[in-house]
N, C-alpha and C positions, 0 to 999 in steps of 0.2 A: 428457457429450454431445459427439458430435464435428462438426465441419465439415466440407464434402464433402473427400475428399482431394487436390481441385485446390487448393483455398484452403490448407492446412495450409505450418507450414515448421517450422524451425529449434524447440522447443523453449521458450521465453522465459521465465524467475521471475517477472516483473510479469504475466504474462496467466493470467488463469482458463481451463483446458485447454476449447480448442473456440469462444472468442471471439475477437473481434478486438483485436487490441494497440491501444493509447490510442492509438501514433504516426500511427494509421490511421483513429480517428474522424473523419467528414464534419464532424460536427461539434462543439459545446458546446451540452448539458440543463442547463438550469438555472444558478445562480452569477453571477444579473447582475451582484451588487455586487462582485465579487470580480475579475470581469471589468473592472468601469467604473476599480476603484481602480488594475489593472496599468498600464490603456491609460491614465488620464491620468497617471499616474507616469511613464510612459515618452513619452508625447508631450509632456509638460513639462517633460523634461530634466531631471526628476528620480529616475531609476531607483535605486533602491536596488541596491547588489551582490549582495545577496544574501537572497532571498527563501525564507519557511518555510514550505509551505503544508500546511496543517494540518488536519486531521478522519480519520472514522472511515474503514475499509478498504474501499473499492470506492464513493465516492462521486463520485468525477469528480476525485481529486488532478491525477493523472497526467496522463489526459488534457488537463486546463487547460495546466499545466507543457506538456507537449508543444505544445499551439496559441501558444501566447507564444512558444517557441524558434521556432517557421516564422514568427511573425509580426513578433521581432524580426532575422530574418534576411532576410526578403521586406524589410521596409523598413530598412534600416542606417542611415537619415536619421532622426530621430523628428520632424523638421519635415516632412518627407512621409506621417507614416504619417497612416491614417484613423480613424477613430472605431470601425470594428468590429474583430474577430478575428478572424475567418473566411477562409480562405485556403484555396485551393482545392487540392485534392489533385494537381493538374497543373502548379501555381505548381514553376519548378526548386526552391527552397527546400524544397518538401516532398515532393520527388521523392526529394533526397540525403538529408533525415531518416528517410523512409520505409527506403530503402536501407542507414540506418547508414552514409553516406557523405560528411554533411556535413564538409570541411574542419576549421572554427570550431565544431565540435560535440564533447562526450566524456558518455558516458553510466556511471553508476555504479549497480552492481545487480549480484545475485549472479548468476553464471556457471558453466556447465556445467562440471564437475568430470571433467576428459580420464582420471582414473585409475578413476573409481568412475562408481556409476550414479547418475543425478541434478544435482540443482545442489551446490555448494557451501552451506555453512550461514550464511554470513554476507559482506560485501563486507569482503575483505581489505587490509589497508594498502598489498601494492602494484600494487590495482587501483585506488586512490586515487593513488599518486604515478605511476600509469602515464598518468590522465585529467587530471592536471594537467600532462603535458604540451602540451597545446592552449593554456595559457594563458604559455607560452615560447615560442609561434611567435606571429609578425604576425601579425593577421587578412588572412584568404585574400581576404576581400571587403571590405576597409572599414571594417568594423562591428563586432560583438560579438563574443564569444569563449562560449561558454555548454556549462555545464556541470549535466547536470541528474542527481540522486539518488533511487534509485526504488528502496529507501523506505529513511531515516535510520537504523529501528528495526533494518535489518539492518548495520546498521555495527559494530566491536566497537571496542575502547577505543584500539588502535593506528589505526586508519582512521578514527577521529572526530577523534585528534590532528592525522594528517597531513593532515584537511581543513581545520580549524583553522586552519592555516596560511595557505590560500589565503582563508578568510577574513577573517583578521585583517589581514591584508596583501597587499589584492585587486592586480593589475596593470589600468593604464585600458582600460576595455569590457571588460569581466572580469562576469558575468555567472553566477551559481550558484543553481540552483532545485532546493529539498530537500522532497520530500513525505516526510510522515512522519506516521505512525497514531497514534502516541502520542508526541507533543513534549516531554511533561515527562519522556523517557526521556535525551532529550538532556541534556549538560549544561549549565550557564548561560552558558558562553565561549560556544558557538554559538549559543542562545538569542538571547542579548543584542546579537549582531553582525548579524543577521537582520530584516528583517522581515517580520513575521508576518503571514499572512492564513488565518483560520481558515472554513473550508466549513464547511457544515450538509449534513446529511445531506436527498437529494431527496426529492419527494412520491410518493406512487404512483404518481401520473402521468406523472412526469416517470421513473422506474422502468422503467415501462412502454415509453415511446418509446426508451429507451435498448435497451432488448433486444427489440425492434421494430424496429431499427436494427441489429443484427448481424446481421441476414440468415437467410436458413435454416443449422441448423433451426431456430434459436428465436423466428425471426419465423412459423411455421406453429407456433405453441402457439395451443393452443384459451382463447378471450379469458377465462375466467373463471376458467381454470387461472393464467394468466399476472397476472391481476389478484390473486388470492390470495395470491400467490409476490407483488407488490407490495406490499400492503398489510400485509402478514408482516415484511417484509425488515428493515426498520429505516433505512431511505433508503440502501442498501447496495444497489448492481449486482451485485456481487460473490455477495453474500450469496444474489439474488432467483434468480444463476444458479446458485448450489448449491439451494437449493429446487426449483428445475425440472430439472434435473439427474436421469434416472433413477437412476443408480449411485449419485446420494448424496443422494436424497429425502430415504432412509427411515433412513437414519444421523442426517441431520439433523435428524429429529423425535428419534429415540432423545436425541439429544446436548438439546435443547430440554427435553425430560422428563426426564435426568436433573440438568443443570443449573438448573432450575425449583423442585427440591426444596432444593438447598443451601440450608444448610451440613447437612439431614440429604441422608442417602445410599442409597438403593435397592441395596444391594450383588448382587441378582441382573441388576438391569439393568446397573447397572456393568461384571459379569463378560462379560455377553453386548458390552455394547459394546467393551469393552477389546480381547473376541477379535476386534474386526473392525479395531482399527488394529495386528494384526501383520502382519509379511510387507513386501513390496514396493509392496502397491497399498494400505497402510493410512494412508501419510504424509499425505495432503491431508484424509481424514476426522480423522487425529490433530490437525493443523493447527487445524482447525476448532473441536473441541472445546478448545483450549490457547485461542484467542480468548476464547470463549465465559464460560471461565474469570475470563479477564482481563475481561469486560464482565461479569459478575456479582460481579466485588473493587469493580468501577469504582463499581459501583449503588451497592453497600456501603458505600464509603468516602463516597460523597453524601447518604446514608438519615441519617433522623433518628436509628436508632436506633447507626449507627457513628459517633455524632461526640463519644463519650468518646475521652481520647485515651489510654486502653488497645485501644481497636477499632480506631481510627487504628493504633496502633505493628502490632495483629494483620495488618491491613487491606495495610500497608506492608511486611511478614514476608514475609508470603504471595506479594505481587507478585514480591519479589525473588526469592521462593525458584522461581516460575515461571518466572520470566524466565533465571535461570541452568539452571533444569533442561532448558528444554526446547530452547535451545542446545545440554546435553549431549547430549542424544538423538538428534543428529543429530550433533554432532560425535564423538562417540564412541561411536555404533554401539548406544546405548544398546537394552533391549528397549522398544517403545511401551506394550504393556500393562502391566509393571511400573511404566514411569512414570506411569502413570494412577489406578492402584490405589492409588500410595504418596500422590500428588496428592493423590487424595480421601481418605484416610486424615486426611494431615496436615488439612487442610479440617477434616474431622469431631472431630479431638480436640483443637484450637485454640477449636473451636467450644463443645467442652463446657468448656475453661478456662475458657471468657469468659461 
């Protein structure tokens, strides 16, 4: 679904095509506790350097991370700041984030790829040592220096090192906020150096006002459509705007039904689906379906019946073997349907090992 073509701009990896980027939220749904523990952290003069904040894809990471950068830049003092977050979209401070022009700001996320079409597959090592350059200059205003990562899981093993770095041995007002979908992907060096604050996934409700809050079109969905698409989602924004989404409704119920059945496998649905992530316009449905994957290993590896630790080692195979593939697929031009196929395959005779 698109937004009118006066609102539209530049492309972005962190925005679902046709919403408003997180930098741009009025405001923060939901996460009071998560909210209360930043603001007295930071008005107690106790900020931690560098913060992990953690849960599932499209729950409000980012956006939080973003309202904390304007709000620790609106107030440099934390003996001035106030008790709420909320900083208005006309404050300078979120005029120049809004902009991409904050001074004391560097943003890490994968980037439009100038040779090919699309983004890039992963945030590269030196768009890391490029964004660490904000924390070798003086602060422009005073105050912090902040650095925020949107999302960890696209880091690869050289750009996790060279972040590393600036965590382990932050410089004063140094300032790093890392959303990331799946934290135990990280390794324990940046775990460990981090503090954690883990979201939960919204209510329906809260679902709702959020994409009620992007404006047309998807504030003019008919309420029972939209309430559906909430109470479906899984406290995922993200998720609630693929659901509603004409162009990828009905892929989404396909991907929901064949993922339902695992570890058995519907191989005529499989084929029909697999043919709808080739081409050009299959990436964001294939996308979808590699998650879905991942949140049906996740189920697995929680369920009573995978807690031999032969299902565990399965459980743990499978991840990796996901995680590395579907990196290749885009790094290397991979076909999507063959990886899908071979996917559920492996899935299915792992399944009959076990």
């Amino acid at each position: 679904m698109k937004r009118p073509a006066a609102e539209e701009g530049a492309p972005e990896s962190d925005v679902y095509p046709g919403a408003r980027p997180p930098r741009l939220a009025p405001r923060i749904v939901g996460h009071a506790a998560a909210l209360a523990e930043m603001l007295n952290a930071y008005r107690s003069g106790r900020l931690a350097h560098a913060w992990l904040i953690a849960g599932p894809e499209g729950i409000g990471k980012a956006t939080l991370a973003w309202a904390f950068a304007r709000f620790v830049f609106a107030y440099p003092d934390p003996r001035t700041a106030p008790d709420r977050l909320d900083i208005g979209q006309d404050h300078p401070a979120a005029r120049q984030l809004a902009a991409h022009a904050h001074p004391d700001f560097a943003l890490l996320r994968r980037e439009l790829n100038p040779k090919g079409k699309g983004f890039f597959t992963q945030i590269r090592v030196d768009d890391v040592r490029a964004a660490q350059g904000v924390f070798r200059l003086a602060p422009a205003f005073g105050g912090y220096r902040v650095a925020l990562v949107d999302a960890a899981d696209d880091l690869n093993r050289e750009s996790v090192n060279a972040l590393l770095k600036t965590i382990e041995e932050p410089p004063p007002r140094a300032l790093v906020l890392i959303v990331a979908h799946r934290p135990g992907r990280l390794p324990p060096t940046v775990r460990s150096r981090c503090r954690r604050l883990t979201l939960e996934p919204l209510s329906p409700g809260e679902v709702e006002e959020v994409v009620r809050g992007q404006g047309p079109p998807w504030s003019e969905l008919a309420p029972d459509r939209l309430a559906d698409a909430a109470a479906r989602c899984g406290g995922s924004v993200r998720e609630a705007l693929r659901r509603l989404d004409p162009e990828s409704a009905d892929v989404g119920a396909a991907i929901d039904a064949l993922t339902g059945r695992l570890p058995g496998v519907d191989w005529r649905a499989a084929l029909r689906l697999a043919d709808r992530f080739a081409g050009s316009g299959g990436a964001e449905a294939h996308e979808r379906f590699v998650l879905a994957v991942y949140d049906w290993l996740a189920a697995r590896a929680r369920s009573g019946r995978g807690a031999t630790p032969e299902r565990l080692q399965a459980v743990a195979e499978l991840w990796d073997r996901l995680r590395g593939s579907a990196r290749e697929v885009e790094a290397l031009n991979i076909d999507r349907k063959t990886h899908t196929l071979a996917l559920l395959q492996e899935i299915a005779e792992r399944a009959r090992r076990l």
